[in-house]
C-alpha angles and dihedrals in degrees: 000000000000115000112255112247120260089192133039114171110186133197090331110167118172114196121199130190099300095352140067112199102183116047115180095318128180132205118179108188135181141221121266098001148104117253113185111204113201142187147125120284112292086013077121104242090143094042087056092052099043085054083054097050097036103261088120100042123224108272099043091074129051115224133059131274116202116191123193082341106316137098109251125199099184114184097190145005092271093064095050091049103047076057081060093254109134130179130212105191123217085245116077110252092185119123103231095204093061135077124269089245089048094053092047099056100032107140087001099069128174100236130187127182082349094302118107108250107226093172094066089037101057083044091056083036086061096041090048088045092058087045083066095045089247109134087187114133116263090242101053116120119252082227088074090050123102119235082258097053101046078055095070100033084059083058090049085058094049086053088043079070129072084259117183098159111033115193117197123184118197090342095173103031090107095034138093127234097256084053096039088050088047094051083046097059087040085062099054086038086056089043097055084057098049118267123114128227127219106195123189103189137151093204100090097183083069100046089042089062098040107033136108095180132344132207122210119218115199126170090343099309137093107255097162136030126155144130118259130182107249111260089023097079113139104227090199106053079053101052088044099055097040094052099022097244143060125267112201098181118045083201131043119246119249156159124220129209115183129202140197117335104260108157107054127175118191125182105338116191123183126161128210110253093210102064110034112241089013105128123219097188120013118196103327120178121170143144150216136201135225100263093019140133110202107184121211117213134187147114130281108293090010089128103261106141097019081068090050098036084053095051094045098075090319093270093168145036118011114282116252099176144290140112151244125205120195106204099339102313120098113239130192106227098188104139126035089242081063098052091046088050091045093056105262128124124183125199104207123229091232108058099186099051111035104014099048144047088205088204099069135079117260087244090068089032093060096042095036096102093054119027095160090082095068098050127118120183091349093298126101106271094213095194092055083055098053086044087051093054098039084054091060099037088058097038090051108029106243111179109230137126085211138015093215087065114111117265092232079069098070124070122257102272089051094058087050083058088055107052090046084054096053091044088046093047080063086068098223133198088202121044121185116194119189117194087335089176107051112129100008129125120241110253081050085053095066097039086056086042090054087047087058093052092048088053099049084047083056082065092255123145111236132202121193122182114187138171087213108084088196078057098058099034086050097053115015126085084205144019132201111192115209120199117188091349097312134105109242086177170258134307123175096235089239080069094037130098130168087251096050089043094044082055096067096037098070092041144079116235 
């Protein structure tokens, strides 16, 4: 007998200023079970969703959403969720200042003869914790979690709810295998009692295995909407629908002729400043050639982007030794104006805190590492800056009707577009990519992927660090694994499997 629907939304269309995202779509979703919503970046897939939880009040949408058999007209968060829907955004909510346990129960607090009672809530912190597969204490600060781990500990809050319909968008795009699997299994786990998941993702392994029907969203209307049997997904029906056409490479084709070494790391040593003769980073030496793609590869926490963070103006950790030499010569990179002048850019893992200043236009965000290109006569040429932005909205595809618009106004792959824009306008010899695919959709994944290649043809060195060992095997010439701040080693990719990667990944050289 086929499961009733707890949610039915009918004809819903949202319109903003020059653009309507949603146009008469329609989500059919039943109960206990994991429907997986798909789509290309700005396909509005989270608009749709944010319409769903209140973000977006009734009123401000045309269509109808019936939940558990009624009609709802929520006019904030707080209404969806006291229905038990709960979102957890792509974008991390979490305050970074405060405790795990504070974050957790922040407007929903334990309280107790009118005190709030912190003892129980750091006891039901450490039992949802566990529920996530995250063994940190209750009273850590969010500010000492990776992206991947606040993650988790944002699902954590959504279970801390009464939560019937949980919606997660992008739920693994900051996290490893071993914690994808892990949020995976949470999800059928959450099925089998009873709550059903709602998953936008953009990884459709994971939605193939996972799955009981999947909806494509493509330019603001439903194009594609059926039941599957979880682990018999068809990938490519799926790709074609979301982008209109088949891929049948996940990963251009290319060949690879390095040059001279230009970009060089020996014995690098940073400490974490948090927990006095820890080291971040212990005696890593690496390089890099001129038209190459070197590939970093480690777990969660293994020290991947502490080690290029550290390097990059030294932005975290304290410093113990070690150089880097650009073309030869040895350069001190002790602030991030000096990395940018010696040739390195670095796009950052976590786009809205350190990629973005969310309140400006994409135009300033684009030029604003190098302002130097748009002068004339010493003074700001506005005009080459608005050329400057619309060449990178049209070479990478950034969906906007304006590039004055505010960067909060474009969806999450789009801003990753951005920041590599703005990193790309310095004009580096280096480029250091960190996580460079998060977020985006697939058919935007092999555009940025073709745009790695074209940089290492130019005769730049290219790192790319990824959680996704397909991704670095796809597009790397060579790999170094790192495991608890140290390289356990180096592998050409011709040699390289995910086995043999995985390997050196969980021990110590």
């Amino acid at each position: 007998m086929e499961k009733p629907f707890i949610l039915q939304m009918q004809g819903i269309t949202k319109e903003f200023p020059g653009v309507k995202a949603l146009d008469n779509v329609n989500l059919n979703v039943h109960r206990a079970s994991i429907h997986a919503i798909c789509g290309e970046n700005g396909a509005g897939k989270s608009t749709l969703m944010k319409v769903l939880s209140g973000v977006y009040p009734y009123g401000e949408y045309d269509g109808n959403i019936i939940f558990d058999g009624k009609k709802m007209a929520f006019k904030n968060i707080k209404e969806s969720e006291n229905a038990g829907i709960v979102i957890i955004h792509q974008e991390l909510t979490m305050i970074p200042e405060l405790s795990i346990t504070e974050n957790i129960f922040m407007g929903n607090e334990i309280v107790k003869r009118g005190l709030i009672d912190w003892n129980e809530a750091r006891r039901r912190t450490g039992e949802l914790l566990k529920r996530v597969g995250l063994s940190d204490d209750p009273d850590t600060l969010i500010k000492y979690l990776g992206v991947g781990q606040q993650q988790l500990v944002e699902i954590a809050k959504a279970l801390s709810k009464n939560v019937r319909l949980l919606i997660l968008d992008e739920p693994t795009s900051a996290l490893n295998e071993a914690d994808s699997a892990n949020l995976l299994n949470l999800m059928i786990e959450l099925k089998s009692k009873g709550i059903t998941c709602i998953m936008i993702s953009h990884k459709l392994n994971e939605i193939a295995a996972v799955s009981d029907a999947v909806t494509v969203i493509r330019d603001g209307q439903t194009v594609e909407s059926y039941d599957v049997e979880a682990g018999h997904v068809d990938e490519n029906k799926i790709i074609k629908a979301m982008v209109g056409r088949s891929i049948e490479n996940r990963y251009p084709e290319h060949e690879s002729h390095p040059g001279e070494v230009i970009f060089e790391v020996s014995d690098w040593k940073v400490e974490d400043p948090r927990i006095p003769g820890r080291m971040l980073c212990k005696n890593s030496s690496f390089n890099v050639r001129a038209g190459e793609v070197v590939g970093f590869a480690g777990l969660m926490g293994a020290g991947r982007t502490e080690l290029m963070r550290s390097i990059f103006g030294r932005t975290i950790g304290i410093y113990h030794g070690g150089t880097v030499k650009v073309r030869g010569k040895e350069v001190v990179l002790d602030s991030v104006q000096k990395a940018i002048k010696s040739g390195i850019a670095y796009v950052p893992e976590d786009r809205k805190n350190l990629g973005l200043n969310l309140l400006d236009s994409i135009r300033m965000t684009i030029v604003a590492s190098n302002l130097d290109r748009i002068k004339t006569n010493r003074l700001l040429d506005f005009n080459k800056e608005y050329a400057a932005a619309e060449e990178y909205r049209k070479a990478l595809g950034i969906k906007t009707y304006d590039v004055n618009s505010c960067v909060t106004s474009l969806s999450g792959g789009n801003q990753q577009k951005v920041v590599l824009s703005k990193w790309l306008f310095t004009e580096p010899d280096v480029l250091i990519l960190d996580e460079p695919t998060r977020g985006i959709d697939v058919g935007a994944k092999y555009e940025i992927y073709k745009l790695i290649h074209e940089l290492a043809d130019q005769g730049k060195a290219v790192i790319l660090v990824s959680s996704e060992l397909p991704e670095l095997l796809g597009v790397s010439d060579r790999i170094y694994t790192i495991f608890e701040g140290e390289i356990t080693g180096e592998m050409p990719v011709a040699d390289a499997t995910q086995e043999s990667l995985m390997k050196m990944m969980t021990v110590t050289a």
